[in-house]
C-alpha positions, 0 to 999 in steps of 0.5 A: 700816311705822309701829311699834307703840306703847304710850302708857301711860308717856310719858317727856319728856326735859328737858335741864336736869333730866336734866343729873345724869347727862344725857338718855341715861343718865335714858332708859335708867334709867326705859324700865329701869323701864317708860317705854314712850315717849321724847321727845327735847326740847331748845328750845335746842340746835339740830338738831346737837346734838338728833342728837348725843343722838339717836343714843345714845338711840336705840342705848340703846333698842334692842331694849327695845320703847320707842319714841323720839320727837323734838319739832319738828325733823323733820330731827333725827328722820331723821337719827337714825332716830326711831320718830316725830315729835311736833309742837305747834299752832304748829310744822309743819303736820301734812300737811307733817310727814307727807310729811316722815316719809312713814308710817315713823314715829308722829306725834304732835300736841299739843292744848289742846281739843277742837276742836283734838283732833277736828281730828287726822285719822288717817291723818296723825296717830297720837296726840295729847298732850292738855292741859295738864292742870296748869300746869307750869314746865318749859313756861313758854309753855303754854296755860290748864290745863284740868283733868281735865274738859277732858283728858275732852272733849279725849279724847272729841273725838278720832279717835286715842288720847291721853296726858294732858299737863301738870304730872303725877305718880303721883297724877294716873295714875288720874283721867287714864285715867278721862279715857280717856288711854291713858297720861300723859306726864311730865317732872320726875316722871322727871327729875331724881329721885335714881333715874329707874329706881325713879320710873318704875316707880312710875309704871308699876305705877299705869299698870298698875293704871288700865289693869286 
C-alpha cells in the first residue's frame, strides 16, 4: 500500500549546497521545521553512493510523517526503501518505473506543459512536479520558464496533484497555490541557508497560510 503524501513543502536536496553540514543533517533540520516531502538528488554520485545517503536519510525520517523521495535511480529507491520514486521526461518511462516500484511507493513525474501534464495517467503516477516556473542554476539543463500562467495551465491539465518547480522562494508560495499547486518544491530556499530548520519553517507558516 502507497503511503499517504502532503505535498505543501517539497524539499530537494542538493548535494553541493547542503555540503556545510551535508544532505541528512540539511534534511533533518528543515522536515524539523515543516518540510513534508525529501528528494534524494545527486547527478554525479552514482547508485552506491545515493544508498549510502539514503539509508541515513531514511532513518532521520522516520516516524516524523515526511515522506522521502529519490530522483531517477530506481535501484537506489529499493534498496533504501524510499516512500517513492520521482522521475523526469527523459529518464525511465513511467510504466517500466511503475512495475519497477510495483504500488508500494509514490511516483513522481516531471512536466514543463500541459500536454505533458494531462499525459500523467493516475493509476501509475501520483503527482506531478510542474514548471519550471523561474529559471534556476542549481539546474542548468532545464526547460523554458513558463511563469505562473503556465504552472496554471499545466495544473489545470493534469489528473493528479501538483508541486510548482523552479526557481522558488517564500514570496512565490502564495501565487504558486493560486496556480492550484498543492505545494512548491525548493532547493537553495533550504539549502545551503544558515539554519534550514528556521528557513523551512518560514516557508511552512506561507504554505499554511495559501492553503487557509
Amino acid at each position: 500500500m502507497k503511503p499517504s503524501f502532503d505535498l505543501s513543502l517539497f524539499l530537494v536536496l542538493d548535494p553541493g549546497l547542503c555540503a556545510g553540514i551535508g544532505m541528512v543533517e540539511t534534511a533533518r533540520r528543515a522536515v524539523a521545521g515543516g518540510a513534508t516531502m525529501v528528494q534524494l538528488r545527486d547527478k554525479t554520485g552514482g547508485t552506491a553512493a545515493m544508498i549510502e545517503t539514503g539509508r541515513p536519510l531514511k532513518s532521520v525520517l522516520a516516524g516524523s510523517g515526511a515522506r522521502l523521495i529519490v530522483k531517477d535511480d530506481v535501484e537506489a529507491a529499493v534498496a533504501i526503501g524510499a516512500d517513492g520514486l520521482h522521475v523526469g521526461q527523459g529518464d525511465m518511462a513511467v510504466a517500466e518505473a511503475r512495475v519497477r516500484i510495483w504500488n508500494a511507493m509514490l511516483l513522481g513525474l516531471s512536466v514543463e506543459s500541459p500536454p505533458l501534464a494531462a499525459a500523467a495517467e493516475p493509476h501509475l503516477v501520483d503527482y506531478i512536479g510542474a514548471g519550471p516556473v523561474f529559471a534556476t542554476p542549481i539546474k542548468q539543463d532545464h526547460k523554458r520558464p513558463v511563469g505562473f500562467d503556465g504552472l496554471a495551465a499545466q495544473v489545470a491539465a493534469s489528473p493528479v496533484p501538483a508541486v510548482a518547480i523552479g526557481g522558488l522562494k517564500r514570496q512565490h508560495v502564495a501565487p504558486a497555490f493560486a496556480a492550484g499547486a498543492q505545494g512548491i518544491a525548493v532547493v537553495s530556499a533550504i539549502c545551503g541557508q544558515p539554519d534550514p530548520e528556521k528557513a523551512a519553517r518560514r516557508l511552512r507558516w506561507a504554505t499554511d497560510g495559501a492553503r487557509n
